[in-house]
C-alpha positions as CSV (number, residue, x, y, z in Angstrom):
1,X,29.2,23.7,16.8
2,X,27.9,24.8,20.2
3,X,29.1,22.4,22.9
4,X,26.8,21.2,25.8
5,X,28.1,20.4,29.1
6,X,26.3,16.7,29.8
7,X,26.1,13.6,31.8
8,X,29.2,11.1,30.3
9,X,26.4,8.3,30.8
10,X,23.8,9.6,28.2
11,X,20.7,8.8,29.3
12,X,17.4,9.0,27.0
13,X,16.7,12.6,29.0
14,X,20.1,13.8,27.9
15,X,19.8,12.8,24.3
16,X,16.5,14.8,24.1
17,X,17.8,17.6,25.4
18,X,20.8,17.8,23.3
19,X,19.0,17.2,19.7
20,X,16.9,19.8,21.4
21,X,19.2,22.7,22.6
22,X,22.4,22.1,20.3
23,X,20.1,21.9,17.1
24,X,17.3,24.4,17.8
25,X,16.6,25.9,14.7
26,X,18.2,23.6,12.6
27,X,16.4,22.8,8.8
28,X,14.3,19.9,8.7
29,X,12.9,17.8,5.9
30,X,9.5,16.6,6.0
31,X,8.5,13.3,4.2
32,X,4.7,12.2,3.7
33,X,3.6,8.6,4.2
34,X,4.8,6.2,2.1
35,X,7.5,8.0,0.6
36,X,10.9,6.9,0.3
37,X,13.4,8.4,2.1
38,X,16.7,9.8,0.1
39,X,20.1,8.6,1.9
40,X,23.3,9.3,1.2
41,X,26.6,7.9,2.3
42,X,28.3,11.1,4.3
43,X,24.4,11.6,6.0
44,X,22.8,10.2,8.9
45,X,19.4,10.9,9.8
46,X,17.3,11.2,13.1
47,X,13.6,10.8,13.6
48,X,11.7,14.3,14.9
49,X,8.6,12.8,14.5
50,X,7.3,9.7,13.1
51,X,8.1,6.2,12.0
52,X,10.4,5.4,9.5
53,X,10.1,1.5,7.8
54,X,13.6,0.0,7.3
55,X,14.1,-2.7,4.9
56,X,15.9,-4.8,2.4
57,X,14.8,-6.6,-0.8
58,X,16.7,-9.3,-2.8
59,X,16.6,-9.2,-6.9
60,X,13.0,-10.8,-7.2
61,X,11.0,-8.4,-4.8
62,X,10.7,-10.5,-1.6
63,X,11.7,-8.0,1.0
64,X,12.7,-8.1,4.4
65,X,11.6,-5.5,7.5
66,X,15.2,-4.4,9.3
67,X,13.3,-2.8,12.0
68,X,11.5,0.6,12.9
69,X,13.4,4.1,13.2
70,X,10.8,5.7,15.9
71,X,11.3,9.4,17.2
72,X,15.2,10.3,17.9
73,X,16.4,7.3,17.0
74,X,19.1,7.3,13.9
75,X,19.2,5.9,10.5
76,X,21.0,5.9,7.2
77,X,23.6,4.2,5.0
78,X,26.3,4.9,7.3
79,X,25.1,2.8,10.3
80,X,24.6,-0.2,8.3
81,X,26.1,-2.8,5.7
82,X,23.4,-4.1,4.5
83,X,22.3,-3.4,0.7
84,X,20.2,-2.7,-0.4
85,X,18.7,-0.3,1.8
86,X,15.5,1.5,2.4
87,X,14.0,3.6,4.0
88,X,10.5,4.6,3.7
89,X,8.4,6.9,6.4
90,X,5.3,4.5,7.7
91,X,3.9,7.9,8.6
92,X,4.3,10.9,8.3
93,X,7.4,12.1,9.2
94,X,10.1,14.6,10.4
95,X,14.1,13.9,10.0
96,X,17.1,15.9,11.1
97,X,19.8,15.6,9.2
98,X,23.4,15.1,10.5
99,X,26.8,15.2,8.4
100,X,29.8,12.6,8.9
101,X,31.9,15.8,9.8
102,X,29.3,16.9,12.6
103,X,29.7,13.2,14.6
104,X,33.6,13.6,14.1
105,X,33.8,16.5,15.5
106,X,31.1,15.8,18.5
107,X,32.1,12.7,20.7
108,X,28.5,13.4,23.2
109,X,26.3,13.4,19.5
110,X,28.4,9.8,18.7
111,X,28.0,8.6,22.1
112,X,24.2,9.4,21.4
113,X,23.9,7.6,18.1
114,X,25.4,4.8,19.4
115,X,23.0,4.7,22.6
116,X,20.1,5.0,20.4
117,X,21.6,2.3,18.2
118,X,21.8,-0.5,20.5
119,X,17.7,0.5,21.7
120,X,17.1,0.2,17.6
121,X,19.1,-3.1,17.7
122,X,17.0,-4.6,20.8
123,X,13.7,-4.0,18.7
124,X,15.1,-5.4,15.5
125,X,15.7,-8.6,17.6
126,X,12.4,-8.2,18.9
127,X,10.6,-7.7,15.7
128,X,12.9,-11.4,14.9
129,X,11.1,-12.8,17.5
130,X,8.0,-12.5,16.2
131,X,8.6,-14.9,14.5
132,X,8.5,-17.7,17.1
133,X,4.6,-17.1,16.7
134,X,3.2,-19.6,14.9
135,X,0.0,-18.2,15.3
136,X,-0.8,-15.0,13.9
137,X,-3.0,-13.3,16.3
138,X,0.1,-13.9,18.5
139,X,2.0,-12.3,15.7
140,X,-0.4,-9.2,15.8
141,X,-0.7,-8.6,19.3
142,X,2.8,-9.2,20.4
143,X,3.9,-6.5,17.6
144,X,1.2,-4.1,19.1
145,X,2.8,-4.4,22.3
146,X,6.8,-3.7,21.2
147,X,4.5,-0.6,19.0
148,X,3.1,0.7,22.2
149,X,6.6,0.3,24.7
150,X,8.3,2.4,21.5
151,X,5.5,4.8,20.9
152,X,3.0,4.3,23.5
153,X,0.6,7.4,24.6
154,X,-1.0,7.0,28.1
155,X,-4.8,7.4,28.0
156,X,-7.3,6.9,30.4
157,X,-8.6,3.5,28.9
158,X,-5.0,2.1,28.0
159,X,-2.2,2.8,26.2
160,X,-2.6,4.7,22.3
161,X,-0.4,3.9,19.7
162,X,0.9,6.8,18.6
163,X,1.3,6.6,14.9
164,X,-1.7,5.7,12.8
165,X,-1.2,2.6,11.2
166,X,-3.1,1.2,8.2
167,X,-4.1,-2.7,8.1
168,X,-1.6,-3.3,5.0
169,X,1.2,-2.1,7.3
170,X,0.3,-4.2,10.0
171,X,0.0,-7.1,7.9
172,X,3.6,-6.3,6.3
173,X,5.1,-6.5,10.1
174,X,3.8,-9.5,10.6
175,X,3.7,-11.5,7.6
176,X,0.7,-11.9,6.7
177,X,-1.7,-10.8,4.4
178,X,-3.9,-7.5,4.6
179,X,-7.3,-9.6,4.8
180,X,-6.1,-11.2,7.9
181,X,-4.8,-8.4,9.8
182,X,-8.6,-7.1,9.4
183,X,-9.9,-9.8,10.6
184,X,-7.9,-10.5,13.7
185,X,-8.1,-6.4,14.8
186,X,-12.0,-7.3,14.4
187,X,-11.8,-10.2,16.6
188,X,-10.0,-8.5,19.4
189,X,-11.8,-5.5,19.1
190,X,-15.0,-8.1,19.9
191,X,-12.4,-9.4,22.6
192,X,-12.1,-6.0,24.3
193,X,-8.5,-6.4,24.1
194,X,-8.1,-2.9,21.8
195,X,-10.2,-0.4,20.3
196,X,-10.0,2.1,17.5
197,X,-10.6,5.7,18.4
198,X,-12.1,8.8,16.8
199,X,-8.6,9.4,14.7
200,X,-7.8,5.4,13.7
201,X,-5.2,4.8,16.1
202,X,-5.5,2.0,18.0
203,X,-5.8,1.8,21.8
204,X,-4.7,-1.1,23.6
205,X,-6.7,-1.7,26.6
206,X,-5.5,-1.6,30.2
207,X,-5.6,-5.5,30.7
208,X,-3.6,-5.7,27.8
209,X,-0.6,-3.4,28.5
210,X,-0.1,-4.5,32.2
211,X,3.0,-6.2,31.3
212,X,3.7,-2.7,30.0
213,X,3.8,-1.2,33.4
């Protein structure tokens, strides 16, 4: 495999650049929304583009949200203990695929797994924290903030979300049910605390992401 000379501290700029150069022209698989995601033991995979769902699910269908696998950030059944486990692409999504041999054999790609680990780690325990909500709206808006400090778009009213998510997958990341998830978008839509644009993403507005900043 090609070798590329980089920082020993692996920043977020470095990591780009390497799944970038060192890969270029590597095969990629392409999964549509909603679609589950195939894993494999000896595999771990890394987010192009898109949001991939990570979850678990006991014997009588309740399931549990691990956390979010957001663009170069990695997944798979080799980073984790937990079973079972799925993954399913929130959006539409692109996924590089990396082989057990190829992280052996490259201690700068490990060292970049693990960074991007411990970032997927800190917004699992975010995503926990949702929890301490008892409201929902709090629920709803404090999940649209992590959403927009992982995949946040600068525009010139706010900050876009940049994956288009529906209401059921909103509610689904918040515990609660589709009809309310509606209803409290509506409400701070009236609020003028988001909007929707042209596309259906959703735009959060200025005064909302200024702890963003």
């Amino acid at each position: 495999m090609p070798q590329t000379q980089i920082s020993p501290a692996l920043s977020p700029f470095h990591w780009s650049q390497l799944l970038e150069e060192v890969y270029q022209g590597r095969q990629t698989y392409d999964y549509k929304r909603g679609f589950n995601i195939v894993l494999h033991s000896y595999d771990t995979w890394i987010v192009c583009r898109g949001i991939v769902q990570l979850h678990t699910s006991d014997g009588e269908g309740n399931e549990a949200i691990l956390g979010l696998a957001c663009p170069e950030m990695p997944f798979g059944l080799p980073l984790t203990q937990v079973y079972p486990y799925t993954a399913t692409a929130l959006t539409d999504v692109v996924l590089m695929r990396i082989s057990q041999q190829e992280l052996e054999q490259s201690p700068v790609l490990a060292q970049g797994i693990q960074v991007q680990l411990n970032l997927r780690l800190q917004q699992t325990e975010a995503l926990l924290a949702l929890n301490l909500h008892r409201r929902v709206s709090e629920r709803f808006q404090e999940l649209l903030l992590l959403l927009a400090r992982e995949i946040g778009e600068q525009v010139p009213n706010g900050c876009r979300i940049g994956a288009r998510l529906t209401h059921q997958q909103i509610a689904g990341l918040i515990g609660a049910t589709r009809v309310t998830a509606t209803r409290i978008l509506g409400e701070l839509r009236k609020e003028g605390w988001l909007s929707v644009d042209k596309t259906r993403h959703i735009i959060l507005h200025e005064s909302s992401v200024v702890d963003l900043k």
